[in-house]
N, C-alpha and C positions, 0 to 999 in steps of 0.2 A: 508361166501362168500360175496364179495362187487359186487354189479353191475357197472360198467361201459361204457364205450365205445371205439371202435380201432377209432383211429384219421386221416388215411388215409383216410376216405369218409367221416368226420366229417362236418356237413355244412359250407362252405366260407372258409375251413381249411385253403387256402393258402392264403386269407385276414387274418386272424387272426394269425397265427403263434401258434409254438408250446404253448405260454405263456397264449394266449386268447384263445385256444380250451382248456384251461384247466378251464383258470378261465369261460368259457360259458357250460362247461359242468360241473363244480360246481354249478354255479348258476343254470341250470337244475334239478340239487339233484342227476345228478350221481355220482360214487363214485372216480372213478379214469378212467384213458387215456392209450390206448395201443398203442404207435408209434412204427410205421411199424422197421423202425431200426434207432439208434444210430443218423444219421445222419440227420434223419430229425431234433432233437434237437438243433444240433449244425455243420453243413454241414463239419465246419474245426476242430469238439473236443473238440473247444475252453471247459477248465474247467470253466468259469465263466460262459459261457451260460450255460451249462451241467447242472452248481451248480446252477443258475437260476431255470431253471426247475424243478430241484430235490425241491428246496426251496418252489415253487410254490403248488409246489401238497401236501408239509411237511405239509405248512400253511392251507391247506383248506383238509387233512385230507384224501388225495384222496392215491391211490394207482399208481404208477406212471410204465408202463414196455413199453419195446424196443425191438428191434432186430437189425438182419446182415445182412440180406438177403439170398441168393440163394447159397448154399452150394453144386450145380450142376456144375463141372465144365466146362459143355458142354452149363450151361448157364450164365454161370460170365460175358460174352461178352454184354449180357443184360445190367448187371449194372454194367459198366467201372468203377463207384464211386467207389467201395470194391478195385480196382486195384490203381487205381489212392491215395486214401487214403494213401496208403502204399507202394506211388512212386514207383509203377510197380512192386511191390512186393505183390504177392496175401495177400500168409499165414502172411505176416507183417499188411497186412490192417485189416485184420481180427483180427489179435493179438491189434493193436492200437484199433481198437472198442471197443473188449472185457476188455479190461483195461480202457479205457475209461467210461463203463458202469459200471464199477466194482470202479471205483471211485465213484459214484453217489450210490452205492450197489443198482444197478440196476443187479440181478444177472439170470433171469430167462429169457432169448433172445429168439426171434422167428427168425427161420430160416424157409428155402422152398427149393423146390426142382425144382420146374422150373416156367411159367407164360401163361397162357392162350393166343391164339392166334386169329386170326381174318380169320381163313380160315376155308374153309366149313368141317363139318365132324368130322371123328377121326382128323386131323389132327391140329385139334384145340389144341390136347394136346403132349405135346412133351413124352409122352409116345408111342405115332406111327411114331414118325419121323422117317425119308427112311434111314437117313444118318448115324445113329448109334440105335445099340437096345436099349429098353428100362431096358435089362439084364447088359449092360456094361454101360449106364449112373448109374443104383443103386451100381453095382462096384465104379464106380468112385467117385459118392457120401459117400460110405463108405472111402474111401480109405482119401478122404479132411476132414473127420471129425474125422480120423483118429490123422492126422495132428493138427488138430484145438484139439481133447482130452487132451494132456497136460497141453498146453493154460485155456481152462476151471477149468483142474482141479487145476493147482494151482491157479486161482481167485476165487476156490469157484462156477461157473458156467457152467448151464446148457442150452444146445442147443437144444432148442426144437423144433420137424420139424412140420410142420403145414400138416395137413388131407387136404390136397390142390389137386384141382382138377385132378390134374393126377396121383396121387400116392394113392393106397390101404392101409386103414389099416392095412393091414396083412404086407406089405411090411416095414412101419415104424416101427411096433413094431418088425421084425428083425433087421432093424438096429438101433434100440435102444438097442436090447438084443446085438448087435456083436459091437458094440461101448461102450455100458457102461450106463448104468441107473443113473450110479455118475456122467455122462458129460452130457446125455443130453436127451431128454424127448419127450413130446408131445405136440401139438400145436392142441386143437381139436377144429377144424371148424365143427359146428354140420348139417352143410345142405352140404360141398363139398363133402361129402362119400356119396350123391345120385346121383351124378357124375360117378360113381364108382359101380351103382346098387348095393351098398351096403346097407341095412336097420339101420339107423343111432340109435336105439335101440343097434341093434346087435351088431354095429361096438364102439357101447360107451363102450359096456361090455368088448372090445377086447382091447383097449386103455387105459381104465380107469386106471391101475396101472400106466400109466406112462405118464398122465395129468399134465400138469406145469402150463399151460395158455389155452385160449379159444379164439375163434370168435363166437358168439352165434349169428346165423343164421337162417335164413328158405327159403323156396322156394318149388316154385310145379313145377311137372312135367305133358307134354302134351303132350299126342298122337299126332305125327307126320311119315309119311309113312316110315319113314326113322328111325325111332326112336322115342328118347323121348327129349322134350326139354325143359330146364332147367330157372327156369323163377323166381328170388329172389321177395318172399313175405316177408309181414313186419312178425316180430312172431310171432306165431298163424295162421296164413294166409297162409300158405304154408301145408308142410308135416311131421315135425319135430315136435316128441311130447315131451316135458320139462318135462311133468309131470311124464314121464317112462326116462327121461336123466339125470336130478339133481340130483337123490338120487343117481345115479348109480354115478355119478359124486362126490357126498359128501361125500358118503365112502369112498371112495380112497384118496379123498383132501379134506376135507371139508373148506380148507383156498385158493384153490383156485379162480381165479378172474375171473367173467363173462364180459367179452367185447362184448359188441353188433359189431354189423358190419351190418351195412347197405347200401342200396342201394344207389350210387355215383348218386350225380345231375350232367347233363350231361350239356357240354358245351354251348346246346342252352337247356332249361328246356320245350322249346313251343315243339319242335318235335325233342322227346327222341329214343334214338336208340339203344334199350336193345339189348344185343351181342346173337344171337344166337346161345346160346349151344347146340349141341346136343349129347346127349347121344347114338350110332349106334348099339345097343343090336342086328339087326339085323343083320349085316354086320358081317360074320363069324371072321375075322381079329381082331375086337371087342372082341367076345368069345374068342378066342385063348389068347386074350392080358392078360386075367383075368384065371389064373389057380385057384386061391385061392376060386375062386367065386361057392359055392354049391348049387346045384339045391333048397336045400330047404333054402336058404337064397333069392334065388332071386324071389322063389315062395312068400315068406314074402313082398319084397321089390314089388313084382306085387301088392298084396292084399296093400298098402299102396296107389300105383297108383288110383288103384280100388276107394280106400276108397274116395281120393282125387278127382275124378270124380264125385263121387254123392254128393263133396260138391260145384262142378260147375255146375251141373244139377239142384238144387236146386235153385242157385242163389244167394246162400249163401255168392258166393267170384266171383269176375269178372273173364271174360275170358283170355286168354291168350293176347289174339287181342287188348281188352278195356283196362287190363290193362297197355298193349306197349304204347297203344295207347295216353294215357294221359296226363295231362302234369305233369311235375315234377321238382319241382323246391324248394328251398329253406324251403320253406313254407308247401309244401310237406313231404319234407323229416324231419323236425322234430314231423309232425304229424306220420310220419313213427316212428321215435324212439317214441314217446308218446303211439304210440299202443305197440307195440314192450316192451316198460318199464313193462306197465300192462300187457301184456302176462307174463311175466317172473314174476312179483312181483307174482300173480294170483298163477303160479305152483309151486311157491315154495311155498307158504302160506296153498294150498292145500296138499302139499306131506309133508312140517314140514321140511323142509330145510329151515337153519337161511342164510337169504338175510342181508344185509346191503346197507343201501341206501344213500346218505350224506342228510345233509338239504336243504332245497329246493323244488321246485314245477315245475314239466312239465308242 
């Protein structure tokens, strides 16, 4: 396994460019960069940027992956880029990506299924939205990657959907079993399936055969009247234990790649304004949404909350409030990956999972 980093929250990513978040997180000693999709490399395909990139990460030894974006087609309206790519031709833009990255043999893509919103509640995730169910968008979603299966499989790739805040493990790994395990795979973000009142333990065991790539994550969750709310800590600092997710992870892949993903420095770093997610366990609407979800899984996922609590009673990790409250800025947030690196180097060194790290010092 190589440790690296997703380059969408990368610090100053869009002063640096793809070229310099590579070479600034070599020089860090990570190992390789996970860009969100295709196009952050190269906005128009260009093969000479592409082949830049690819070049870049060849030189310094790093691992280098991508993505398509949002394979919802109730949310491709989000990101016009995949349409416009492909002069208004969806499935064409998507086919130009994939052959694009398949040039670079860039073959293992991260895809999603839709993007977090900014309104109060369930409705944060487009898995509650009023205007279609969340039963006919996974229809639909199957139905584009239906489409998109050929495509992959004659390049040799695999579309892998990311454990992304509205959508269940249980729900990707059917549609990876009714799409094809040859086309396309998993994307596991180890903190979005608490999202989900899933226990990210349990939910690694449910994924793991069909892991391609990662966002390695953490975060805690807080009693709120309403629910639980969802608040990313660096790793270690949250609720996400590595030391029961890697091995479960290395068996199945053990050459899969760890990307950290961290927390995004916000446009002013003096007064940060963490999104408040909230989880609405309470809210029957909530229960209904989650068929998959067993009592004794979420009795686990409560004892995790629990656990999580007496490590802020203590005062072991700040509060919800202190740590909104702070500031976060640059300088911040690579103290964020520096914890975050040693947490990870830490559990795997403990559990005998082989990490690889490039050369270099945090």
């Amino acid at each position: 396994m190589k440790l690296g980093i997703d380059g969408l929250k990368f610090p100053d990513a869009r002063k640096l460019g793809p070229l310099g978040i590579l070479t600034k997180a070599h020089d860090a000693g990570l190992s390789g960069v996970f860009f969100r999709t295709i196009l952050d490399l190269s906005p128009t395909l260009d093969t000479g940027e592409l082949r830049r990139a690819q070049d870049t990460a060849d030189e310094y030894g790093m691992y280098l992956e991508a993505g398509l974006g949002k394979v919802n087609p109730y949310a491709l309206p989000e990101t016009p880029e995949i349409r416009a790519i492909g002069d208004g031709d969806t499935v064409l833009g998507f086919r130009r990506m994939m052959e694009a990255s398949a040039t670079i043999d860039c073959r293992e893509l991260w895809v999603a299924t839709a993007s977090h919103k900014p309104y109060p509640g369930r409705f944060a995730y487009d898995r509650f939205r009023s205007d279609i169910s969340w039963t006919d968008q996974l229809i639909a979603i199957e139905k584009l990657l239906m489409k998109l299966a050929p495509i992959a499989r004659d390049l040799g790739i695999h579309l892998n959907l990311e454990t992304h805040e509205e959508i269940t493990s249980f729900e990707l790994v059917r549609l990876v079993e009714a799409v094809g395990p040859d086309v396309t795979g998993i994307t596991f973000d180890t903190a979005n399936v608490l999202q989900r009142a899933e226990h990210p333990v349990w939910a690694a065991k449910r994924v793991a055969p069909y892991v391609r790539q990662t966002h390695i994550k953490d975060a805690g969750l807080f009693r709120d009247p309403e629910g639980l709310l969802f608040q990313m800590r660096p790793n270690g600092g949250g609720m996400v234990n590595l030391e029961h997710i890697l091995p479960i992870l290395a068996d199945a892949n053990p050459d899969v790649n760890l990307s950290l993903e961290i927390r995004q420095v916000p446009s002013n770093p003096a007064r940060p304004s963490p999104t408040r997610s909230l989880i609405s366990i309470h809210d029957p609407h909530w229960i209904d949404g989650h068929p998959d979800l067993t009592a004794e899984e979420l009795l686990a996922f409560m004892h995790l909350v629990q656990q999580f609590e007496q490590r802020l009673e203590s005062g072991e990790i700040p509060t919800h409030a202190a740590y909104g409250a702070a500031p976060f800025g640059v300088e911040e947030a690579w103290n964020y990956i520096t914890e975050s690196v040693q947490y990870v180097q830490d559990a795997a060194a403990t559990t005998g999972v082989a990490l690889t790290t490039a050369a270099g010092a945090l």
